[in-house]
C-alpha positions as CSV (number, residue, x, y, z in Angstrom):
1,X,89.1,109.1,-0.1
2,X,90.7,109.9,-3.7
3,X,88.8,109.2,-6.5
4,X,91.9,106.7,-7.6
5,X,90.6,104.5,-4.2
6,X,90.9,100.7,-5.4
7,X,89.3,99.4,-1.9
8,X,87.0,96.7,-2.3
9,X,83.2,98.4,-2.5
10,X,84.7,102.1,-3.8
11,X,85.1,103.2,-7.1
12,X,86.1,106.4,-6.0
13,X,84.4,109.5,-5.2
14,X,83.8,110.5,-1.4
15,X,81.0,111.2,-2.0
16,X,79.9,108.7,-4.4
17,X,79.5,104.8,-2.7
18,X,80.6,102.4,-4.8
19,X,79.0,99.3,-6.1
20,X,78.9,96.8,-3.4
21,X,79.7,93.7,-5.9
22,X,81.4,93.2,-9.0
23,X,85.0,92.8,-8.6
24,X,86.0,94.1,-11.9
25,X,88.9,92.4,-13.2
26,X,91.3,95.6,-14.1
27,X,91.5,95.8,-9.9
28,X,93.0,92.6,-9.8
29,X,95.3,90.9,-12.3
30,X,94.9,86.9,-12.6
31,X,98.6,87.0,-11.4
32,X,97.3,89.2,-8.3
33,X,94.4,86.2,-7.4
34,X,96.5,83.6,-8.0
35,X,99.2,84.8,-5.4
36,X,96.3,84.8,-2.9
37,X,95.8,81.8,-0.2
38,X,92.4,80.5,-0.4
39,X,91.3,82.0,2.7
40,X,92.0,85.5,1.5
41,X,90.7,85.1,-2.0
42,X,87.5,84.1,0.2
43,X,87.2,86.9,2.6
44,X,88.3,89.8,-0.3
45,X,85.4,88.2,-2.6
46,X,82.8,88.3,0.3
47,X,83.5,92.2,0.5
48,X,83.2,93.0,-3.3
49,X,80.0,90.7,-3.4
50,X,78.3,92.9,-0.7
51,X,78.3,89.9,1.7
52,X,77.5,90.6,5.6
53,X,77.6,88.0,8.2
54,X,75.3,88.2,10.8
55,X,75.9,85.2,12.9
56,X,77.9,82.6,12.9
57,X,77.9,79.3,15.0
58,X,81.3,76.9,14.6
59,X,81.0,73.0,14.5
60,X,82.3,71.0,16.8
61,X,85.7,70.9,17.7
62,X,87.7,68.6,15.4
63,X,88.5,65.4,17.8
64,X,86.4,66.3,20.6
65,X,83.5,64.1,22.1
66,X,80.8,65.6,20.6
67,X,82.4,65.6,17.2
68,X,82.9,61.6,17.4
69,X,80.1,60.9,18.4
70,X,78.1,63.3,15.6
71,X,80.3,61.4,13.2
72,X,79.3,57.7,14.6
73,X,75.7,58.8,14.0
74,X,76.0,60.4,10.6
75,X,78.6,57.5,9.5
76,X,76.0,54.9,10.4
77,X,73.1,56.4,9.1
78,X,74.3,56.2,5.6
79,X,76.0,53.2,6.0
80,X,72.3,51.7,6.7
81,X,71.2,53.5,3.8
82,X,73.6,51.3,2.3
83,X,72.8,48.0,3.8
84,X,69.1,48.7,3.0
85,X,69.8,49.8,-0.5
86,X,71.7,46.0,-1.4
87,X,68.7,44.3,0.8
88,X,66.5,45.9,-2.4
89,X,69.0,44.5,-5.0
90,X,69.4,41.5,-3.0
91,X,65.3,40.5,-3.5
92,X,65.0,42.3,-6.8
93,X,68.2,40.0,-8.4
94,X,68.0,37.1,-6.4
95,X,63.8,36.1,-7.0
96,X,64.2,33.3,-9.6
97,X,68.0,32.8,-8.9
98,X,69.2,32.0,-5.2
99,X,65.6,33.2,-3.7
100,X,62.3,31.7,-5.1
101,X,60.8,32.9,-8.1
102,X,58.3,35.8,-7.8
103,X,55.4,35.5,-9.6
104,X,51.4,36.6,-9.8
105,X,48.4,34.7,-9.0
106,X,45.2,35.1,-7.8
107,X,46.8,33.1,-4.2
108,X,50.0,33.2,-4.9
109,X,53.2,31.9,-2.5
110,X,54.1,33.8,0.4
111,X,57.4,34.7,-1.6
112,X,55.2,36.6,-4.3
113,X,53.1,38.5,-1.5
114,X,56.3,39.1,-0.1
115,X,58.1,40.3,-3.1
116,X,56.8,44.0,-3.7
117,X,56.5,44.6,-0.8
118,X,59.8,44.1,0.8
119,X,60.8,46.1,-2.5
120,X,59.4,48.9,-1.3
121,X,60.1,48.6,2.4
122,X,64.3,48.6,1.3
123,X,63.8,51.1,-0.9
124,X,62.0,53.3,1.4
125,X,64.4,52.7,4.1
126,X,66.7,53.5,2.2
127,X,65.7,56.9,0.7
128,X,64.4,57.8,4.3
129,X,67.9,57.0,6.0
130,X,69.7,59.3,3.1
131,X,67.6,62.4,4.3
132,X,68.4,61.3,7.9
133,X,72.1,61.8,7.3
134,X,72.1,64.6,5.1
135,X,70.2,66.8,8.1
136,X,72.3,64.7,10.8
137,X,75.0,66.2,9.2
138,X,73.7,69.7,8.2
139,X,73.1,70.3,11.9
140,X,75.9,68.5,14.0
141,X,79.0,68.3,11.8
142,X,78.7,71.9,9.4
143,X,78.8,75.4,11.2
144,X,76.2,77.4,10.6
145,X,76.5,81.2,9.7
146,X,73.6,83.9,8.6
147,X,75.0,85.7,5.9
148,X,72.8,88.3,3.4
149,X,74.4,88.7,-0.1
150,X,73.0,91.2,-3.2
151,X,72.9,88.8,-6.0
152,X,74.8,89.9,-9.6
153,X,76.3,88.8,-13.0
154,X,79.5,86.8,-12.7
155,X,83.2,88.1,-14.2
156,X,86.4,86.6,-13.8
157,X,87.1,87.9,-10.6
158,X,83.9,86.7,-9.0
159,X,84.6,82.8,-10.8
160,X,87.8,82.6,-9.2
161,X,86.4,84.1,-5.7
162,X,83.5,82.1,-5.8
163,X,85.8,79.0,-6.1
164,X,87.7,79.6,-2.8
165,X,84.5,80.2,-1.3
166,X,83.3,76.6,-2.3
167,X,86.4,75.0,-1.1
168,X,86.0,76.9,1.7
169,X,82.9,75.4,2.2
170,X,84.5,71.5,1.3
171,X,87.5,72.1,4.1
172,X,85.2,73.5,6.5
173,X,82.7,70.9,6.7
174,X,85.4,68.2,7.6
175,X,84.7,65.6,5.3
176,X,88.5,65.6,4.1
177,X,89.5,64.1,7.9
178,X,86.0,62.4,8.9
179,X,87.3,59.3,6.9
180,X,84.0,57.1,8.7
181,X,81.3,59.6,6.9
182,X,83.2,59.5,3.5
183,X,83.8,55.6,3.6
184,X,80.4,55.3,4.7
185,X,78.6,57.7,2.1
186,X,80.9,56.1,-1.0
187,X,79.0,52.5,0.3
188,X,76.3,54.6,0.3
189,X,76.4,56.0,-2.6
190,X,77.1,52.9,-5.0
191,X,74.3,50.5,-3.3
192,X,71.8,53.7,-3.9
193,X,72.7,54.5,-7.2
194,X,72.2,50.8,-8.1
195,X,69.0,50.5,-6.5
196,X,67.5,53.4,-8.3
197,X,69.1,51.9,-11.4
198,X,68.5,48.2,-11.6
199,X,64.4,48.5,-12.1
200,X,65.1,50.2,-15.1
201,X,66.7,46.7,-16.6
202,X,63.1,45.9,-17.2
203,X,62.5,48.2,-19.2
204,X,65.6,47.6,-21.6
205,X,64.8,43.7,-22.2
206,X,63.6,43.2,-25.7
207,X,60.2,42.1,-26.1
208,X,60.6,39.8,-28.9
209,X,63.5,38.0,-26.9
210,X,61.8,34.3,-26.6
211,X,58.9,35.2,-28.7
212,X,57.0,36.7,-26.3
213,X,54.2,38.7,-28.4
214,X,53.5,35.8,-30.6
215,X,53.7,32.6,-28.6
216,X,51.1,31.7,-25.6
217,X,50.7,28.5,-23.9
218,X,49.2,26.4,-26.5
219,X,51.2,23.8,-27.8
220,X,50.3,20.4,-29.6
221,X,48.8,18.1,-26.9
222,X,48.1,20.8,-24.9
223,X,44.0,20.2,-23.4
224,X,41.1,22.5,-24.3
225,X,39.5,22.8,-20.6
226,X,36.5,25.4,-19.3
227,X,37.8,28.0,-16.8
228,X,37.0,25.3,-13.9
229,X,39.3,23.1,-15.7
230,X,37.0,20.5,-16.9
231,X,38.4,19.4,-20.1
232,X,35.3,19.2,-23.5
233,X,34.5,16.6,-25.4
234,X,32.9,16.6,-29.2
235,X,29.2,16.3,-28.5
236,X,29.1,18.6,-24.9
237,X,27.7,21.3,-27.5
238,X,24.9,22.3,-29.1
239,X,25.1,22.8,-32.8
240,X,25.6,27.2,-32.9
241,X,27.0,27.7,-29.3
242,X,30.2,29.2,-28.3
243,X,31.9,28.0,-25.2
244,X,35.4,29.9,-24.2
245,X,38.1,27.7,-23.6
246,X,41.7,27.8,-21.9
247,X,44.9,25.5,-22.1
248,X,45.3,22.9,-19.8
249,X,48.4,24.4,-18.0
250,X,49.0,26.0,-14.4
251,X,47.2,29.3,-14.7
252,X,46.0,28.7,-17.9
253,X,42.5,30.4,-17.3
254,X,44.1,33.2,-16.3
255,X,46.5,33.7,-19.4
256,X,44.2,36.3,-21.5
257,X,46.1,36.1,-24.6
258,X,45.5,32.1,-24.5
259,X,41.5,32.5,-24.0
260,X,39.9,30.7,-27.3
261,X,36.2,30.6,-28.5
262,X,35.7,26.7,-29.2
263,X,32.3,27.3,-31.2
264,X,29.9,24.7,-33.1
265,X,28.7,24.9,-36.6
266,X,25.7,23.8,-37.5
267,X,25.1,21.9,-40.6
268,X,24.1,24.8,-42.4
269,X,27.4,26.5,-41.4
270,X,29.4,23.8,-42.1
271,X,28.0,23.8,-45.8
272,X,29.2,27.5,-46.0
273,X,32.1,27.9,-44.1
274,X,35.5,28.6,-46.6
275,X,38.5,28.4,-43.8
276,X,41.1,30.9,-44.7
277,X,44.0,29.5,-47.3
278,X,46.3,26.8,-45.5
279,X,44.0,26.4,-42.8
280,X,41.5,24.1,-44.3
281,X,42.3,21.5,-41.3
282,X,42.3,23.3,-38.6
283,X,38.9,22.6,-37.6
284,X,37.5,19.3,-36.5
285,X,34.0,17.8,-37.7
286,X,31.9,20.8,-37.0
287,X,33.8,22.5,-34.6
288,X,36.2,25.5,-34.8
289,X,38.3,27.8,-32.4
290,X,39.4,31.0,-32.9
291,X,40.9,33.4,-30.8
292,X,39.0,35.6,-28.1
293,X,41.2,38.4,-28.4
294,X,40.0,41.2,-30.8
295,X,42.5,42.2,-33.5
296,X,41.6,45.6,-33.2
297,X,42.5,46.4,-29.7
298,X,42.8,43.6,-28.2
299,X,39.0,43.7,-26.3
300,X,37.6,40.0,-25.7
301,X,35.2,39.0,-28.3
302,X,32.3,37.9,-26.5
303,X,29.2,37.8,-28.3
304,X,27.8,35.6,-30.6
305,X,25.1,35.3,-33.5
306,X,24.8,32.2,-34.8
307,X,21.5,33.0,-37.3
308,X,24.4,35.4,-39.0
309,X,27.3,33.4,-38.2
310,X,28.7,36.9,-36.7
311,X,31.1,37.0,-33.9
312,X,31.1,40.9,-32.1
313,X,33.2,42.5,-30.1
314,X,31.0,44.9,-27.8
315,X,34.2,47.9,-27.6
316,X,34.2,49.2,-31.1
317,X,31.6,46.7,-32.7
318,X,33.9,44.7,-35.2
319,X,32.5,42.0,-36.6
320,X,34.0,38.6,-37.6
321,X,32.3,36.0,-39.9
322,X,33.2,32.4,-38.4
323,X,31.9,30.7,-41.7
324,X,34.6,33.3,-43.7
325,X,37.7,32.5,-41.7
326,X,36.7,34.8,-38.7
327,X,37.6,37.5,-41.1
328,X,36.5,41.1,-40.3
329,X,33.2,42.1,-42.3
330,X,32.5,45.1,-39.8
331,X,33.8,48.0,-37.5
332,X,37.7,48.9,-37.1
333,X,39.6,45.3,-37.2
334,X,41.5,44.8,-40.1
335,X,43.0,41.4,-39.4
336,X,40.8,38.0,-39.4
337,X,40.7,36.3,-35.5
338,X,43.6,33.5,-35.7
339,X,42.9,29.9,-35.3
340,X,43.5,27.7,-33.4
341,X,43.7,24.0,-34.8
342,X,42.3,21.2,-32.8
343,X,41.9,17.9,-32.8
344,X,40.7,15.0,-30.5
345,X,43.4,12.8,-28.0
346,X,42.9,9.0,-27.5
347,X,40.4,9.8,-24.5
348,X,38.2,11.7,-26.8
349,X,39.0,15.3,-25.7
350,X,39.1,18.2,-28.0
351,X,43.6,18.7,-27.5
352,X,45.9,21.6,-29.6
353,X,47.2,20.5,-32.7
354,X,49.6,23.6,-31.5
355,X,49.9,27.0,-31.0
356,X,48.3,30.0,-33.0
357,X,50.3,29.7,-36.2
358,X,50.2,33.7,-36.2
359,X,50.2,36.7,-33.1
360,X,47.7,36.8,-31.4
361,X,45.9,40.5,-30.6
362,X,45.8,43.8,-32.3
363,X,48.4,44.8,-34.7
364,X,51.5,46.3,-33.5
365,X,54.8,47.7,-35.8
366,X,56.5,44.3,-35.7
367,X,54.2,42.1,-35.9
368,X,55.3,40.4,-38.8
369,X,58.4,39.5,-37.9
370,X,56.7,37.3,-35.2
């Protein structure tokens, strides 16, 4: 061996071994490894990277029994995968539209217990049946090979190498010619990709669309009722108690933002109570009804002391003075309670006037363009 020896793993020297990777460039000319087929550039950049096979096992061979029949059960695994991936789309788009409308309550249709559910049941079908074919197809279709490479920094000559070696890898696992697997993966691959995508349209709808923060379900007409849905009447009080009240519409006890305080004065409260600016009629005789959620952070106001005409919140103790407007006199709120205004139907019970003339809740950015 000369020490002008190009071979591949020599740099010259007999005595001297050369490095077993590299492939430096001035040994081979672009023009050189573009002249190569890709089954030589493969083989010449195995022996400059130091790579030793140790075993190899082929596939099956192309067109024989046990190759159709790995490619049946590979092909209709991820076309399953498929099939369950639209079943998810098919129940997450279609509630509401050709299937019936999904929605919570405390007993519910048998469509809304369904509904999660079967959401996760497609999807996890799904998922599974993806890993199913991927190994299906690892171990029955690919040929397997135990190979032990020395890792290295890349050059030219290993980029183009390693790029014959990939393609290598493409023509030898047959999807090229196993037209079933690729048909079936593409299917595949567009009703997964749209199932992992289309949950995210929820997260993209604009919250102000409709309203949403600074409307609930009061409306004029709409019924004060307790949370058995028995509607209230002027004189069911006593003058100083507070009795929570909900909107006389399906689900309306269960609608937190909606929850109101209906509390009556007494006479000594009436004398001192100074409604906020443009709200002078939103009461009726001595009764009032502000909201129950805190405009601090959004905690229920629950507590109530009439000798001080205080209303407290019992998470970060704000206070609210119902004879000032509900407006904060205490703790971390900075925004009065909204009210609601009220006034009596032709059967004598206390009805909305409408809804809160303002958002209800704790302040957020945008609040004021609600």
């Amino acid at each position: 061996m000369s020490t002008r020896d190009t071979r591949p793993g020599s740099t010259g020297g007999e005595d001297t071994p050369g490095p077993l990777h590299g492939g430096p460039d001035e040994d081979y000319t672009p023009e050189q490894l573009a002249a190569m087929s890709r089954e030589e550039l493969d083989l010449l950049g195995a022996r400059y990277d130091g790579v030793e096979i140790l075993h190899v096992e082929p596939g099956p061979e192309p067109g024989s029994p046990l190759e159709r029949r790995a490619v049946r059960q590979v092909g209709w695994t991820f076309a399953l995968a498929g099939v369950f991936a639209f079943l998810f789309l098919v129940v997450y788009i279609g509630s509401g539209w050709f299937l019936p409308e999904w929605s919570w309550a405390e007993e519910g249709t048998t469509w809304s217990a369904m509904f999660t559910p079967l959401l996760g049941l497609f999807m996890g079908l799904s998922l599974t049946l993806v890993g199913v074919g991927l190994v299906l197809y690892t171990k029955k279709l690919l040929p397997h090979e135990t190979a032990v490479q020395d890792k290295h920094d890349g050059s030219h000559f290993d980029r183009v190498t390693t790029g014959a070696t990939l393609v290598g890898g493409l023509h030898n696992s047959g999807l090229p010619r196993r037209k079933l697997i690729t048909r079936s993966l593409g299917f595949m691959g567009v009703g997964v990709g749209v199932m992992l995508i289309a949950p995210l349209g929820g997260l993209i709808n604009n919250p102000s669309a409709g309203n949403t923060l600074g409307r609930t379900s009061w409306a004029e007409g709409i019924r004060l009722v307790r949370i058995d849905g028995s509607p209230v009447r002027p004189g069911d009080q006593q003058p100083g108690s507070l009795e929570t009240v909900f909107p006389a519409v399906p689900g309306g006890n269960f609608q937190t933002d909606a929850a109101t305080m209906l509390i009556r004065l007494r006479p000594q409260q009436v004398i001192e109570d100074q409604p906020r600016e443009g709200q002078e009629d939103f009461g009726f005789g001595d009764y009032v009804a502000y909201s129950k959620i805190c405009t601090h952070a959004g905690c229920p106001v629950s507590l109530y002391e009439q000798e001080t005409s205080r209303l407290l919140c019992p998470c970060h103790q704000s206070m609210f003075d119902v004879t000032q407007g509900a407006r904060p006199v205490f703790g971390p709120a900075s925004r009065p309670l909204p009210q609601l205004p009220i006034a009596v139907d032709d059967e004598g019970f206390f009805v909305a006037r409408s809804d809160y003339i303002e958002a209800v809740g704790p302040t957020y950015w945008n609040r004021e363009r609600i």
